[in-house]
C-alpha positions, -999 to 999 in steps of 0.1 A, spaced: -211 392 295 -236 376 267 -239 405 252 -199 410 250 -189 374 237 -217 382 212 -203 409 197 -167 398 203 -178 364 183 -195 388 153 -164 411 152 -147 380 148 -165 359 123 -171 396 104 -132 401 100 -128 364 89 -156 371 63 -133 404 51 -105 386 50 -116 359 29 -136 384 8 -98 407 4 -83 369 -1 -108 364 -28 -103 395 -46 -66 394 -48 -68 357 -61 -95 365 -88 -81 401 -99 -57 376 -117 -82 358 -135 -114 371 -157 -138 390 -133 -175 375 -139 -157 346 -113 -160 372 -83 -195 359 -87 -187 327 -76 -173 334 -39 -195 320 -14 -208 344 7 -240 329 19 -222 300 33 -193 323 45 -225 343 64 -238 303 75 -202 297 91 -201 333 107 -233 322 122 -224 289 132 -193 303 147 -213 327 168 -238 302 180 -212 277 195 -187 309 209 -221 323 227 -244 288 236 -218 259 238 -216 245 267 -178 249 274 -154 279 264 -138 271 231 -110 286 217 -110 303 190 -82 286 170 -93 253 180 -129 262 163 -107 274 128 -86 243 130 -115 221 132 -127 240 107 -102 236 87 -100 195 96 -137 192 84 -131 209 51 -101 187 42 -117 153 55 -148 157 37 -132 157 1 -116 121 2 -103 94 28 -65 106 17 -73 144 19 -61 157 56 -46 182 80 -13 179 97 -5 199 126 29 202 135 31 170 158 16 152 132 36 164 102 67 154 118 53 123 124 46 119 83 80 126 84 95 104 103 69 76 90 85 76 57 118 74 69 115 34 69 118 33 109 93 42 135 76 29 167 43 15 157 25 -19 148 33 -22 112 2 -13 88 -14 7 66 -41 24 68 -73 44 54 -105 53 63 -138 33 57 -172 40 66 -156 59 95 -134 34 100 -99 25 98 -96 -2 72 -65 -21 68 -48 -16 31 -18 -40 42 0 -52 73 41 -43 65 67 -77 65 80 -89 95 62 -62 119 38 -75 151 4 -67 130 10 -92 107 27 -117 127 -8 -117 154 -23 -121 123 -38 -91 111 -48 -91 74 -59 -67 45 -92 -54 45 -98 -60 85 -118 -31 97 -107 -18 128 -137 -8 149 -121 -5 183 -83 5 199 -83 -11 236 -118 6 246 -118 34 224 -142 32 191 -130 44 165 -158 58 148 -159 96 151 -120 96 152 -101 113 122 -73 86 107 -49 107 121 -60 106 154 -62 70 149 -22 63 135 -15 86 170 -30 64 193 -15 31 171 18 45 173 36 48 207 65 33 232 81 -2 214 73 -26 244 33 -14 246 4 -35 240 -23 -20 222 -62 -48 216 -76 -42 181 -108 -50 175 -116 -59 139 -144 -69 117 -130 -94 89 -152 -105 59 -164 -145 65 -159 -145 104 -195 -138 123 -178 -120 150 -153 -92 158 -120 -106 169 -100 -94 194 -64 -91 186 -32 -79 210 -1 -63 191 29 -52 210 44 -22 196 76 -23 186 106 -6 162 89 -6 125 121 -15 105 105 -16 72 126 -35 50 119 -28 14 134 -56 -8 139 -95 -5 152 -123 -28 159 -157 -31 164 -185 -55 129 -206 -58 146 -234 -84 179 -230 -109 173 -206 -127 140 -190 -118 142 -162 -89 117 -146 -65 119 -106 -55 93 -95 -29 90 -58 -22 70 -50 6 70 -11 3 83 12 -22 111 38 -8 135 60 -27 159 33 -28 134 2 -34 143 2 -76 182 2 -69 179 -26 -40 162 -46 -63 186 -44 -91 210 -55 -68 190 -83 -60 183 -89 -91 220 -90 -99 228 -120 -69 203 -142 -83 219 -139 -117 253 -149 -101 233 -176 -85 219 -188 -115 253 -195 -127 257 -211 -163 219 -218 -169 207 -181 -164 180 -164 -145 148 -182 -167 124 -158 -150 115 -141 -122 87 -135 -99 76 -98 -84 56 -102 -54 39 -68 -45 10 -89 -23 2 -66 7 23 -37 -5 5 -4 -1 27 16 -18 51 46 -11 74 67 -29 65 77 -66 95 78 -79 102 45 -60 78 31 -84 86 49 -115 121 33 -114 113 -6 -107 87 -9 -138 117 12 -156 139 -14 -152 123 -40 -169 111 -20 -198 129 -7 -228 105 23 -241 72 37 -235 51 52 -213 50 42 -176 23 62 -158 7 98 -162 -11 120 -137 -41 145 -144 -54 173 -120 -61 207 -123 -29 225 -119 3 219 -141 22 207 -116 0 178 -108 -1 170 -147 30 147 -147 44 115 -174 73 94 -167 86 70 -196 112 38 -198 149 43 -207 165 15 -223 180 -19 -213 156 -47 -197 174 -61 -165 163 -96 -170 170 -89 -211 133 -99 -220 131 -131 -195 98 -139 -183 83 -118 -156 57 -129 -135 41 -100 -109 15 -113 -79 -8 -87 -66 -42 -93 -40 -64 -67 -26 -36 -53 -8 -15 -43 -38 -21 -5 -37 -8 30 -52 30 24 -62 23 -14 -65 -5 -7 -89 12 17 -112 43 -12 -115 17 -39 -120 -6 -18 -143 26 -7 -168 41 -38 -169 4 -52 -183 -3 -27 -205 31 -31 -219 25 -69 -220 56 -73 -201 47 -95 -178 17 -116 -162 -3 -102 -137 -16 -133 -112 -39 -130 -80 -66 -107 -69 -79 -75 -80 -61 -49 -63 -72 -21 -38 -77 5 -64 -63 38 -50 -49 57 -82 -46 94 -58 -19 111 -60 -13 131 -29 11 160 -27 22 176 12 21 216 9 37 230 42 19 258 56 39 288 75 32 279 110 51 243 108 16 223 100 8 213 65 -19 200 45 -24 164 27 -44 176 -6 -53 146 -30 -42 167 -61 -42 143 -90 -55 109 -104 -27 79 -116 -29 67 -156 -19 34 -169 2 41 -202 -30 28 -224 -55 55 -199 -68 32 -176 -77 52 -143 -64 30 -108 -90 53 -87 -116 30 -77 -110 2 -103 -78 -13 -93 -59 -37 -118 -72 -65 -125 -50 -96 -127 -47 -115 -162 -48 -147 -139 -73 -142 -108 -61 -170 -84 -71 -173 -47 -48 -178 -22 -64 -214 -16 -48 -237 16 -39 -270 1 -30 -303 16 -16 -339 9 -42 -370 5 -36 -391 38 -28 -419 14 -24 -459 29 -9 -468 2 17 -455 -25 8 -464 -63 24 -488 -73 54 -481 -104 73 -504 -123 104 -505 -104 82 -517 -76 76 -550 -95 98 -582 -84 127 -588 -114 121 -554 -128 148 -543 -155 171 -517 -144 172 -488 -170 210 -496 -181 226 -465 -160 243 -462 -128 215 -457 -96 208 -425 -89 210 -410 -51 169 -408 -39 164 -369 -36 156 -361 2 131 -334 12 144 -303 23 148 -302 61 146 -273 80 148 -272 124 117 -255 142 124 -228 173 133 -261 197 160 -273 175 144 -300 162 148 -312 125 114 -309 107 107 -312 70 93 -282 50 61 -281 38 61 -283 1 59 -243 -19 19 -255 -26 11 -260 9 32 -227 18 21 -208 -3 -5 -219 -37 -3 -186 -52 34 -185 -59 36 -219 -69 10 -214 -94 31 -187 -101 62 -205 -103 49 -231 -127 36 -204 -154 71 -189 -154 84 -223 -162 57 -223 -187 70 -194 -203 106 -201 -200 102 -232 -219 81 -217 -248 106 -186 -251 137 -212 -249 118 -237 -278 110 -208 -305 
């Protein structure tokens, strides 16, 4: 029986050598012919005898198309963290991922050191509502390590029935030892665009993932704060692509687009013309040349790096927090014939003035933490004029004392809100440069 799985296995490995070989030869009779000598026939003879060895001594029967699609798995994860195989299950499941609804916990994800690292938990999903943050490396899913595992196999085992509890265990920068941290599964609704009005005048759009319709929600956004605004005008505006790993090219293309009048937006370089892409501004600025201020952090990644990079290099707007994650990949989906497909990383992103995202990220014009602050406990209030007995009224009519906005907690009960500082420094930083801005467009 040895002797027959032996020559079974070098039948086998022998036709996959011809095959390749016949492949080889068709590809390269297209192209000059000194390039035949470039096919790798030593290390097609090291697979034919690795092949062998594990079909003849492994301890177990393998079969042989789970020994090619390993094969195959190896040789796409080895180029890059992005760079993968999808078999059928898991193509529709890239699929349905990017419809904006699917059963999950609500982050994204790469690989790390064999490791799943966090790029950004999604809005209003369970990861980041237990508190899971950007650039937690996950170690552990309930008992299962993760090293070893490919990230597909990981986003399998994250993904499952809404109502399911699944224990991460995560290694965070600053904290001495891995925390433990229970998600419940649930619907993934992503939700791509939200607004509101911070102060008269000046308006805040947050958009937390870029899909095909994110640049038309956020016009429309755009447009309610205006009517908001009323007589005095939307002053300025703040972008907030915190946490937002990305999405849909095009998606991305089309928000810088709409706050740019000309120019180039991004451009892609890889090998083949089809990867070698540029996508330019048409005319008309949505906020007609307001001031734009954009916040980004280490989990401001792909899409949310080419909007934040062509807005700076077009000095459109400022850029304020932390450096951001830095993948500038582009990665195109090719289908194969049997329903599976293959991720292939085929190009690199381009800021309009050249600046490669890949590893470098864009760095903010303002770096600013995302500090906690909080209110001096003070006895006693200093004193003011008006405090002082016979003080001289200013000649007008009283005004109403301005009340702190109230808000009521989950039991009903009135509480006060916590001033935008203590909620959330970044954005009031931000807020306060726009006004900056505002004041020095409105006085020139």
């Amino acid at each position: 029986m040895a002797i027959t799985k032996h020559n079974v296995a070098l039948i086998f490995t022998g036709l996959v050598i011809g095959l390749l070989i016949s492949i080889g030869e068709g590809v390269f009779a297209e192209r000059d012919k000194p390039q035949l000598a470039n096919l790798p026939v030593d290390d097609l003879r090291t697979f034919s005898a690795v092949f062998s060895r594990i079909k003849n001594d492994y301890v177990e029967d393998v079969e042989d198309s789970d020994l090619l699609e390993n094969a195959v798995r190896g040789m796409l994860s080895g180029l890059d963290p992005h760079s993968a195989y999808l078999d059928g299950e898991q193509f529709k499941e890239l699929q349905v991922g990017t419809s904006g609804q699917f059963g999950g916990l609500g982050i994204e994800v790469g690989m790390e050191d064999g490791f799943v690292k966090v790029i950004a938990p999604i809005d209003d999903t369970p990861a980041q509502k237990a508190g899971v943050e950007s650039g937690d490396l996950i170690i552990k899913l309930d008992d299962t390590p993760v090293k070893g595992m490919t990230l597909n196999d990981a986003v399998k085992v994250m993904r499952g029935k809404p109502g399911t509890d699944l224990v991460l265990t995560i290694v965070r920068e600053g904290t001495d030892q891995p925390l433990k941290i229970t998600i419940t599964r649930a619907i993934i609704k992503v939700k791509s665009v939200k607004s509101r009005m911070l102060e008269k005048g000046f308006g805040y759009v947050r958009i937390s993932q870029f899909q095909s319709r994110s640049a038309e929600n956020m016009v429309e956004a755009i447009t309610r704060l205006k009517k908001e605004a009323d007589e005095t005008g939307l002053r300025g505006l703040v972008l907030d692509l915190r946490n937002n790993p990305g999405g849909v090219l095009n998606g991305a293309v089309a928000v810088s687009d709409a706050f740019l009048r000309k120019g180039l937006i991004v451009y892609t370089e890889g090998r083949i013309n089809d990867s070698r892409l540029r996508f330019t501004a048409t005319p008309d600025d949505i906020l007609e040349d307001a001031p734009l201020v954009v916040l980004v952090n280490q989990g401001s990644a792909s899409a949310s790096e080419i909007v934040s990079g062509a807005l700076q290099d077009h000095k459109r707007a400022i850029i304020i927090g932390r450096p951001t994650f830095g993948k500038g990949s582009v990665q195109t989906i090719l289908p194969l014939g049997n329903g599976s497909a293959v991720k292939l990383t085929t190009a690199r992103y381009y800021t309009p003035s050249g600046r490669s995202i890949q590893a470098e990220g864009i760095k903010p014009d303002i770096e600013l933490d995302q500090v906690v602050v909080s209110t001096l406990d003070r006895k006693f209030d200093p004193i003011k004029e008006a405090d002082l007995t016979g003080h001289l009224d200013n000649g007008k009519k009283e005004n109403k004392a301005k009340t702190a906005k109230k808000d009521k907690n989950k039991n009903g009960e009135t509480v006060e809100e916590k001033p935008l500082a203590q909620r959330d420094f970044q954005l009031y930083e931000a807020l306060n440069l726009l006004k900056g801005l505002a004041i020095q467009r409105e006085t020139l």
